[in-house]
C-alpha positions as CSV (number, residue, x, y, z in Angstrom):
1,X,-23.1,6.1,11.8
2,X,-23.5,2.3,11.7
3,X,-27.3,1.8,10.9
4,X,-29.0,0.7,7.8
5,X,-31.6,2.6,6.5
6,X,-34.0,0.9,4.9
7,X,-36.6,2.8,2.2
8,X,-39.6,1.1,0.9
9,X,-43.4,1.4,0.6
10,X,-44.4,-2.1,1.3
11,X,-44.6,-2.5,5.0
12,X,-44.0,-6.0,5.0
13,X,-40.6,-5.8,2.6
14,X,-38.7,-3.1,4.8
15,X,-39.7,-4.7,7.9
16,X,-38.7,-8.5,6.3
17,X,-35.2,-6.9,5.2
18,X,-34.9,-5.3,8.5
19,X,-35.4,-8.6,10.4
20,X,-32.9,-10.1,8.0
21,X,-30.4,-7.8,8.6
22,X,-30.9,-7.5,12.2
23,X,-30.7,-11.6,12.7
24,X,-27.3,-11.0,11.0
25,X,-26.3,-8.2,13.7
26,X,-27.0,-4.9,12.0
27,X,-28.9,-1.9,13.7
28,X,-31.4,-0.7,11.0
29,X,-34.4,2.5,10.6
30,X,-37.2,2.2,8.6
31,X,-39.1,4.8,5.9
32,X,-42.2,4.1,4.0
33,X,-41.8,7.2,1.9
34,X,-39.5,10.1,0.1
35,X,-39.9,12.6,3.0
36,X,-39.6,10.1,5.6
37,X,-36.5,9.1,4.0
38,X,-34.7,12.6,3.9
39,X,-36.1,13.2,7.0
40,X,-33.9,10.0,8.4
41,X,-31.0,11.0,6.3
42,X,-31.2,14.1,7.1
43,X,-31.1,13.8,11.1
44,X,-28.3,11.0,10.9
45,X,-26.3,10.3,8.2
46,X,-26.7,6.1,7.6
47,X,-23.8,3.9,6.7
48,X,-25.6,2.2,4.1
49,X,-29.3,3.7,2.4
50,X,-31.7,0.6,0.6
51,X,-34.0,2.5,-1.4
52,X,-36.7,0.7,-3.3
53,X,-37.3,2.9,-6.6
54,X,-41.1,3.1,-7.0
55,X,-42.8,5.0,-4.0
56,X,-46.4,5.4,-3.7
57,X,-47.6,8.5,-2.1
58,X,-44.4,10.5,-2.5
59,X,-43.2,13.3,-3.7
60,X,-39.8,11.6,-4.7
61,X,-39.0,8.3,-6.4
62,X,-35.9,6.2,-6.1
63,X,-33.8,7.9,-8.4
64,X,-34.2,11.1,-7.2
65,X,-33.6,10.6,-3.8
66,X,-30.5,8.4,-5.0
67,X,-29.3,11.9,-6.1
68,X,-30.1,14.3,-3.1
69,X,-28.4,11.3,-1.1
70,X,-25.3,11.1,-3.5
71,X,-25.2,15.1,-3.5
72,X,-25.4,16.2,-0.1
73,X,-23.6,12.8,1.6
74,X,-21.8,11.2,-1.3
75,X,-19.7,8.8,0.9
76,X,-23.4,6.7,2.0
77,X,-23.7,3.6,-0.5
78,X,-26.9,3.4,-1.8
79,X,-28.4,-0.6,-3.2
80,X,-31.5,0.4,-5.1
81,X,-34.2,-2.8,-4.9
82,X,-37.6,-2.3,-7.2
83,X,-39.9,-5.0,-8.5
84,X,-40.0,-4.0,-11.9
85,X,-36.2,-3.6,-12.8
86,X,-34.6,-4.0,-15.7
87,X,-31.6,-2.9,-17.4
88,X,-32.4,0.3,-18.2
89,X,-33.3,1.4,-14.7
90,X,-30.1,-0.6,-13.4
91,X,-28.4,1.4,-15.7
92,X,-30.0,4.5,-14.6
93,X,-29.1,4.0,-11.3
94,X,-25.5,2.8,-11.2
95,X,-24.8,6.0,-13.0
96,X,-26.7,8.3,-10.7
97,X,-24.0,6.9,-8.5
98,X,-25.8,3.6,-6.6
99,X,-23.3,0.9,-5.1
100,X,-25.6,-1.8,-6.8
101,X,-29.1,-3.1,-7.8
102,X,-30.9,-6.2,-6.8
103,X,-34.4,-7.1,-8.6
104,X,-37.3,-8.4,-6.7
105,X,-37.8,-10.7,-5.0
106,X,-34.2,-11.0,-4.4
107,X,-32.2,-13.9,-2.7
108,X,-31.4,-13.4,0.9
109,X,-28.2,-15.2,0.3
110,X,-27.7,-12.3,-2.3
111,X,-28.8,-9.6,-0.5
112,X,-26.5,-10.4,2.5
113,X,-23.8,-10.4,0.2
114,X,-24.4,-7.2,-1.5
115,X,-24.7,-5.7,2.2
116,X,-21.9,-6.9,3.3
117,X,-19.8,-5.9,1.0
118,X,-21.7,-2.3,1.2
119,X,-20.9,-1.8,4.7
120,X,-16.8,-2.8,3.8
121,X,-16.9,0.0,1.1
122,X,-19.1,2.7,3.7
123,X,-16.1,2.3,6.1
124,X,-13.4,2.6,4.0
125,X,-14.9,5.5,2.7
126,X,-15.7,7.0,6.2
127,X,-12.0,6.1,7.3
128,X,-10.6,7.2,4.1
129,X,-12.1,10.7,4.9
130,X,-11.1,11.1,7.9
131,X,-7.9,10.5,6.9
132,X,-7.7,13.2,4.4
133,X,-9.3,15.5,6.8
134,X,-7.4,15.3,9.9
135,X,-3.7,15.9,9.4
136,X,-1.6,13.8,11.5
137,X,1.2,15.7,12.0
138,X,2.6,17.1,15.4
139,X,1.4,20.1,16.7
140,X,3.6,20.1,19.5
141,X,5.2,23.6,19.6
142,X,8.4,23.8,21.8
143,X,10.4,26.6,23.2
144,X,10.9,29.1,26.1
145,X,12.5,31.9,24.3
146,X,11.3,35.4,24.3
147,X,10.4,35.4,20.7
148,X,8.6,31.8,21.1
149,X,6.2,32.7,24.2
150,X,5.5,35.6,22.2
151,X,4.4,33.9,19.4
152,X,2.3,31.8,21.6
153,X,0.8,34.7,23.2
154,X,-0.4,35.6,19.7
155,X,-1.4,31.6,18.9
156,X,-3.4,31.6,21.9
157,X,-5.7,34.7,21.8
158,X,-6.6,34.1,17.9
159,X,-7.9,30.4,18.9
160,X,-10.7,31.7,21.3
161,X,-11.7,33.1,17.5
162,X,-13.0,32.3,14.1
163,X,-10.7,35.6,12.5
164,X,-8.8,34.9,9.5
165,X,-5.0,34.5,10.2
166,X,-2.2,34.9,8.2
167,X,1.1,33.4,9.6
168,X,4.7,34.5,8.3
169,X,8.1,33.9,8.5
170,X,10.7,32.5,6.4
171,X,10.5,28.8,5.2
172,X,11.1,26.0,7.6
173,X,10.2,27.8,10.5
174,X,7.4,25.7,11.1
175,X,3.8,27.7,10.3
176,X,2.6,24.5,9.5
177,X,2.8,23.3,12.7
178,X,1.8,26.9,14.4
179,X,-2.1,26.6,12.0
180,X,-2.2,23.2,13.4
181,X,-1.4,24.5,16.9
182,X,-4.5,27.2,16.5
183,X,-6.7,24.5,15.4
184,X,-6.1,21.9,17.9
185,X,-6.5,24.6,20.7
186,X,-10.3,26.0,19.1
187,X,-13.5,25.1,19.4
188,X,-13.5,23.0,16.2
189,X,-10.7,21.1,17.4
190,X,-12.7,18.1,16.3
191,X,-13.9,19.2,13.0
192,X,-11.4,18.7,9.9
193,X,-8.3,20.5,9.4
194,X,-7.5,20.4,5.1
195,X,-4.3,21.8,3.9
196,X,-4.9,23.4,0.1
197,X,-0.5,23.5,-1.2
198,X,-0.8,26.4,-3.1
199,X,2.4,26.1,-4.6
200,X,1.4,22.8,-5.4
201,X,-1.8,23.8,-7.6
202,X,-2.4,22.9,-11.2
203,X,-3.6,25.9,-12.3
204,X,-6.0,24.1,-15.0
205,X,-7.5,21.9,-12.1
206,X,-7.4,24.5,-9.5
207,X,-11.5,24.5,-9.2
208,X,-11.6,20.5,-9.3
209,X,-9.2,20.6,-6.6
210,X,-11.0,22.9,-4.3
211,X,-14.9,22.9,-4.8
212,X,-15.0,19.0,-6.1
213,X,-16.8,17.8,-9.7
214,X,-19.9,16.3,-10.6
215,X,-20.1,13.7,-13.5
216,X,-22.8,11.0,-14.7
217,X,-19.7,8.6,-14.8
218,X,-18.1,9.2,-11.5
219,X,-20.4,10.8,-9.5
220,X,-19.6,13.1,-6.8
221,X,-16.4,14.0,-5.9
222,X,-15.9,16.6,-3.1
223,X,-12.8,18.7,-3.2
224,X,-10.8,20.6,-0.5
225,X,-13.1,23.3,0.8
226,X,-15.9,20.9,0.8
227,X,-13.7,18.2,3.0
228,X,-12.9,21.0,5.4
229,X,-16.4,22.0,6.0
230,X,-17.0,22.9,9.9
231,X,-13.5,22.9,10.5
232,X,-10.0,24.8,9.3
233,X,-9.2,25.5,5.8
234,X,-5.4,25.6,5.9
235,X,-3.6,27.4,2.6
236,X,-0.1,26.9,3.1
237,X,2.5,29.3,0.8
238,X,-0.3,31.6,-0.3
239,X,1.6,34.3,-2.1
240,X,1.9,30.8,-4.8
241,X,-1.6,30.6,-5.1
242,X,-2.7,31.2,-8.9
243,X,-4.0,34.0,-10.2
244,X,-7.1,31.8,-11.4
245,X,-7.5,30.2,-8.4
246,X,-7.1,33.7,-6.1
247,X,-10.8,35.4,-7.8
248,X,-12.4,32.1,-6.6
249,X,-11.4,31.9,-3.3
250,X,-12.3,35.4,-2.7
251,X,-15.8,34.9,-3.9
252,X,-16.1,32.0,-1.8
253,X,-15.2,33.4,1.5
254,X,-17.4,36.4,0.6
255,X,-20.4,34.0,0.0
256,X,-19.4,31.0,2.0
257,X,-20.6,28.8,-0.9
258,X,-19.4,27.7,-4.1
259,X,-20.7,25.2,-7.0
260,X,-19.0,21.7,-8.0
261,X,-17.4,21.4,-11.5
262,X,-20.1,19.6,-13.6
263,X,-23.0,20.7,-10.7
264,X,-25.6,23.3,-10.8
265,X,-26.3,23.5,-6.7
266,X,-24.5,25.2,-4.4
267,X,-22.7,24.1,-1.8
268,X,-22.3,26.1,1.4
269,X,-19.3,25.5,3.6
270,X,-18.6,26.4,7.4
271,X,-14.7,27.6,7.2
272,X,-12.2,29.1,9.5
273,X,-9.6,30.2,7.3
274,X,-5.4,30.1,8.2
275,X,-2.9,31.1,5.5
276,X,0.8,31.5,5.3
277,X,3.4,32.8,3.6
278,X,7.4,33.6,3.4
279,X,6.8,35.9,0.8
280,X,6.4,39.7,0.7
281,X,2.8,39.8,-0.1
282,X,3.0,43.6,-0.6
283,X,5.3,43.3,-3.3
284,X,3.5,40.8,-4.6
285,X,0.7,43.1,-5.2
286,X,2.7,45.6,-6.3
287,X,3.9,43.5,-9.4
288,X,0.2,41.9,-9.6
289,X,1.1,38.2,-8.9
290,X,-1.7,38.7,-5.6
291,X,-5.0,40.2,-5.4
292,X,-5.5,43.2,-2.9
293,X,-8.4,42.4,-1.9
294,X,-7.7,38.7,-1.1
295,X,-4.9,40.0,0.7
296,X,-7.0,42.3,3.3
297,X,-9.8,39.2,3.4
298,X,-6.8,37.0,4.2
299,X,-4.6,39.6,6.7
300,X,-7.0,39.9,9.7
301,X,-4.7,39.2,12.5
302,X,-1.1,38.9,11.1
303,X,1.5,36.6,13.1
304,X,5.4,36.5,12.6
305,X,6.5,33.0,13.4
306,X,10.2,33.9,15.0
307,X,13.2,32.3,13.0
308,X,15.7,29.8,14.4
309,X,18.2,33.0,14.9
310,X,15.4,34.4,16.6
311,X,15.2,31.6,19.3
312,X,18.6,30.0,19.5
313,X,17.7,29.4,23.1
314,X,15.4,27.0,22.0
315,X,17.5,24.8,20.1
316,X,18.4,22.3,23.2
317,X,15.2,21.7,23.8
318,X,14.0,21.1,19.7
319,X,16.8,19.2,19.2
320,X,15.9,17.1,21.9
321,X,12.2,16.4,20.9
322,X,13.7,15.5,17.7
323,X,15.8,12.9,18.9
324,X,12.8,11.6,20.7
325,X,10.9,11.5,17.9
326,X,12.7,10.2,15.2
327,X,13.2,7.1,17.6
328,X,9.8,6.4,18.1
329,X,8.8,7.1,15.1
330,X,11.5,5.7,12.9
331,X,13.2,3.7,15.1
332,X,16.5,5.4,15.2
333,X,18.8,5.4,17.8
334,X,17.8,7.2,21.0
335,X,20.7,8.9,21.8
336,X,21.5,12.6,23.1
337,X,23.7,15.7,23.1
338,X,26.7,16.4,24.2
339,X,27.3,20.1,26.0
340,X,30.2,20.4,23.2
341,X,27.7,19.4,20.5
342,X,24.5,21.8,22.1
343,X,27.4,24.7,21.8
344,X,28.1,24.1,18.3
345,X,24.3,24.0,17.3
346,X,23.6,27.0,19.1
347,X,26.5,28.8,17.4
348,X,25.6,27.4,13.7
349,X,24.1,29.5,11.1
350,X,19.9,27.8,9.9
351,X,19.4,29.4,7.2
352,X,16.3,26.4,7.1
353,X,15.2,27.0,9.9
354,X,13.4,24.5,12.5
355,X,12.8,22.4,9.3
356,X,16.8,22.3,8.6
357,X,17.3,21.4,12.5
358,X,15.7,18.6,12.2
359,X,16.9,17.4,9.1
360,X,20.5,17.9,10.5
361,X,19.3,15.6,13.5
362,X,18.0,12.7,11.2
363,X,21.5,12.7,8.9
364,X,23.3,12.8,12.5
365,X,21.1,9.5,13.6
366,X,21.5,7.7,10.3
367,X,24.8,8.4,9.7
368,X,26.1,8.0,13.1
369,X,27.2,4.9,14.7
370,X,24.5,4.8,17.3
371,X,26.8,4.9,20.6
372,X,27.0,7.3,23.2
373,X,26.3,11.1,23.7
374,X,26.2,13.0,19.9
375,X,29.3,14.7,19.7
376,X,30.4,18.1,17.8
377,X,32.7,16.5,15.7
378,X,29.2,14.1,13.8
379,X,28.2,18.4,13.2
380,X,28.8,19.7,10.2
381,X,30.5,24.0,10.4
382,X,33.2,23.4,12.6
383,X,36.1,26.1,11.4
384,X,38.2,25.8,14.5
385,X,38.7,22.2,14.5
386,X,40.6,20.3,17.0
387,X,43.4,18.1,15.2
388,X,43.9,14.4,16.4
389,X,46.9,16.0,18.7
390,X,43.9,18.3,20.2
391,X,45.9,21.5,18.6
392,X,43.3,23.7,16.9
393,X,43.8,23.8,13.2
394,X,43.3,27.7,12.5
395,X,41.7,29.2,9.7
396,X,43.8,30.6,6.9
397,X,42.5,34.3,7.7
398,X,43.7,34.2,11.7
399,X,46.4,32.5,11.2
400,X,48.1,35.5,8.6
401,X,47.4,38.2,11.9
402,X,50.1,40.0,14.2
403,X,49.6,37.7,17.7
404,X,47.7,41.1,19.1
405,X,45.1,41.2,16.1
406,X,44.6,37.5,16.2
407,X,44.0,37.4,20.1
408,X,41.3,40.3,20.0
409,X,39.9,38.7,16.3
410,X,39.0,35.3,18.5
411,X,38.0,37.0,21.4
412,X,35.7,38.7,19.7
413,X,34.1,35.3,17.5
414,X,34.3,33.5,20.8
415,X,32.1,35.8,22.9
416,X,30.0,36.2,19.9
417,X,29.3,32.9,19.6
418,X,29.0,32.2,23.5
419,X,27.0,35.1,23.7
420,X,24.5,34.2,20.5
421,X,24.4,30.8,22.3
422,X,22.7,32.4,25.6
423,X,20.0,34.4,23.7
424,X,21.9,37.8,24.3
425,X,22.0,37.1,28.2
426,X,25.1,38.3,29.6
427,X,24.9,37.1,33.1
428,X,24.7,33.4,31.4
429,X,27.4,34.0,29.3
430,X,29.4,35.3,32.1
431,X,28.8,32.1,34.2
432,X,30.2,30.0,30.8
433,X,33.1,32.0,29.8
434,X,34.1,31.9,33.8
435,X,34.3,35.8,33.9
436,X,32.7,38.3,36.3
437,X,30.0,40.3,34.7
438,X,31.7,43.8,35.4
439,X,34.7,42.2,33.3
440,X,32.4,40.6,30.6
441,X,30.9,44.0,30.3
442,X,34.2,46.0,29.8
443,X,35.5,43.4,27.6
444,X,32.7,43.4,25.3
445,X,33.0,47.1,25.2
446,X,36.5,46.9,24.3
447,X,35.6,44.5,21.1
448,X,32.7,46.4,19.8
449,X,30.2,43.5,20.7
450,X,26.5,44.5,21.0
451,X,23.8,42.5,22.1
452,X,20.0,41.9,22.2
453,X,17.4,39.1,22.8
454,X,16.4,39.5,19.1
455,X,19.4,39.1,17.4
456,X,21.8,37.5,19.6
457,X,25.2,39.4,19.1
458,X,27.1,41.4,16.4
459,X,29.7,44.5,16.3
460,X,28.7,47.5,17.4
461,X,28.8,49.3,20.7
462,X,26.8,48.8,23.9
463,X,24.4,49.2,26.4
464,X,23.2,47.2,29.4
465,X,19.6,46.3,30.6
466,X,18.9,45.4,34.4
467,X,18.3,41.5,33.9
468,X,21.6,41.1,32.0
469,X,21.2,41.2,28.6
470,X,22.9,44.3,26.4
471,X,21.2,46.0,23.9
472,X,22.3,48.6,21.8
473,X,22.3,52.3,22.3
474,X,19.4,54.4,20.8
């Protein structure tokens, strides 16, 4: 889209600007009348439209194909030229939304200018769009946990679609990144992918926001739906969406189409459609915060993105892309983990999930003093502290128990936290701790420890599985 279409009914003027703008290095087309000239538009979309108002032997004048132009591609810039200007049709024009008028016969000198400057604003515009539609942030989606490459499983089979897909989980456990994950694997990889913040939505400009205005004064102004057109319409915290705002959307996936504020033609939109959530959306229907029946348009294929306590497995390798990432893209130190520090992270409570991990990462960076492995002492939830003498600084509540209590009270946190560290694998934990995995197994039988891949460990008692890991009896 670099070409110049040129519009005008007088053989000799088109082809005179066209050799004028050609001499000068631009590509140009040529159209003698109104259908010509939506025909051209039509199968390319020009960077910059010169459209001569009067047109003999059309069906369209200048004007009105200034505002089929500004309606259906409102980023082109259009310079109206006509041999019987005057203010009044200048007027007319700049408010139907043309870039600017020149009178005939114009100056070439002027002309150039007025192009030039034309072509600057067309790819602004062009780059500015882009922009807004394709979200540049990672979709880079690391793990090897059992409840990540099941979530990928799920990812994976829903982008060979166009279903609906509603993504949840609690907040920072990275949805975001799993809708970006979907889009960048489909077949509209290339097409835009617009996040609508739904928490973010003023509910008095909610239909400004998504299906754009129309105005003498400004012109056309597309909103989000519009911008995401072809590609993935992405509403991030749903269950926030207003009430006002919830009708509209149903009605528009229904119908594919919707009209601008200010406008009177509709627009029809291509959309794949991801939403998430941390919410109970069932409970939000219950209290009537959330439609029903946007909910079932919205549910087709449910996926549970897997917390950090989930996936604690995972954290090494996060942690690591982190630190890789905030150096090249912040230029903070590259440094790494230490096994002591990779032990305390695995061990640590995230109640923010990936989200939090990461922030944890950047404080450590910032804060640090950029030399060496990071070690556990730059983490913050150490309650078994080493003192500068290396003795370990108890807690108040251990240090009040009979030697015997005390002794079985840590064994049991230690193995709980080794054993939350591996995922729930005993035969990895085993290998840690330095014990034999018949002893490992009696001794966590003694303490009341149960285990699963899901939930890492707690109290309770015991079973074992054949590749290592305990789960609890049924």
């Amino acid at each position: 889209m670099s070409d110049i279409l040129i519009v005008d009914d007088e053989r000799d003027i088109r082809e005179l600007i066209s050799d004028i703008l050609k001499d000068e290095g631009y590509s140009t087309r040529l159209a003698g009348n109104s259908d010509e000239a939506m025909e051209q538009v039509t199968r390319e979309q020009p960077a910059l439209m010169i459209l001569d108002i009067w047109l003999k032997d059309s069906n369209m004048d200048g004007i009105d194909i200034l505002k089929a132009v500004k309606t259906d591609y409102p980023e082109v810039p259009v310079v109206i030229i006509s041999g019987h200007g005057n203010i009044e049709i200048a007027v007319a024009a700049i408010k139907q939304g043309a870039y600017d008028f020149i009178e005939k016969p114009f100056n070439i000198d002027q002309l150039l200018v007025v192009i030039k400057r034309a072509m600057e604003t067309s790819r602004l515009r062009r780059e500015n769009t882009e922009l807004k539609r394709q979200d540049s942030k990672p979709t880079d989606l690391i793990g090897e946990s059992a409840a990540y490459r099941g979530m990928i499983s799920q990812l994976d089979k829903v982008t060979r679609s166009n279903g609906r897909v509603m993504l949840t989980g609690p907040a920072g456990v990275g949805k975001d990144v799993a809708a970006r994950y979907i889009h960048a694997n489909s077949n509209r990889a290339a097409a835009p992918f617009v996040t609508v913040s739904c928490a973010g939505m003023d509910p008095d400009r909610v239909e400004e926001i998504l299906f754009g205005r129309e105005s003498v004064e400004r012109g056309i102004e597309t909103g989000l739906l519009e911008q995401a057109s072809g590609g993935v319409v992405y509403f991030d915290e749903v269950a926030d969406m207003p009430l006002a705002a919830q009708s509209k959307i149903l009605r528009v996936l229904v119908d594919q189409q919707f009209t601008r504020v200010g406008g009177s033609k509709k627009v029809r939109v291509d959309l794949r459609v991801i939403s998430s959530t941390n919410r109970d959306l069932g409970q939000a229907i219950a209290d009537g915060s959330f439609r029903e029946e946007l909910y079932h348009r919205l549910n087709v294929v449910p996926i549970a993105v897997p917390s950090l306590e989930e996936r604690r497995e995972d954290i090494p390798a996060l942690a690591g892309y982190f630190l890789q990432q905030l150096h090249e893209g912040q230029g903070l130190p590259l440094r790494e983990l230490s096994t002591e520090a990779v032990a305390l992270m695995q061990t640590m409570v995230w109640p923010g999930n990936v989200r939090q991990l990461k922030n944890l990462i950047e404080r450590v960076l910032i804060l640090g003093d950029g030399q060496g492995p990071i070690e556990s002492r730059e983490l913050p939830g150490e309650s078994e502290a080493p003192s500068d003498d290396g003795r370990v600084v108890l807690s108040g509540t251990l240090a009040t128990l009979p030697l015997r209590e005390a002794r079985e009270a840590f064994e049991r946190e230690y193995l709980l936290t080794q054993i939350n560290r591996f995922g729930g694998n005993i035969s990895r934990t085993a290998s840690f701790v330095g014990m034999e995995r018949s002893a490992l197994h009696r001794k966590l039988k003694s303490l009341g420890v149960v285990t699963s891949n899901k939930a890492g460990a707690r109290v309770a008692h015991v079973n074992e599985t054949e590749d290592g890991t305990e789960k609890e009896a049924s």
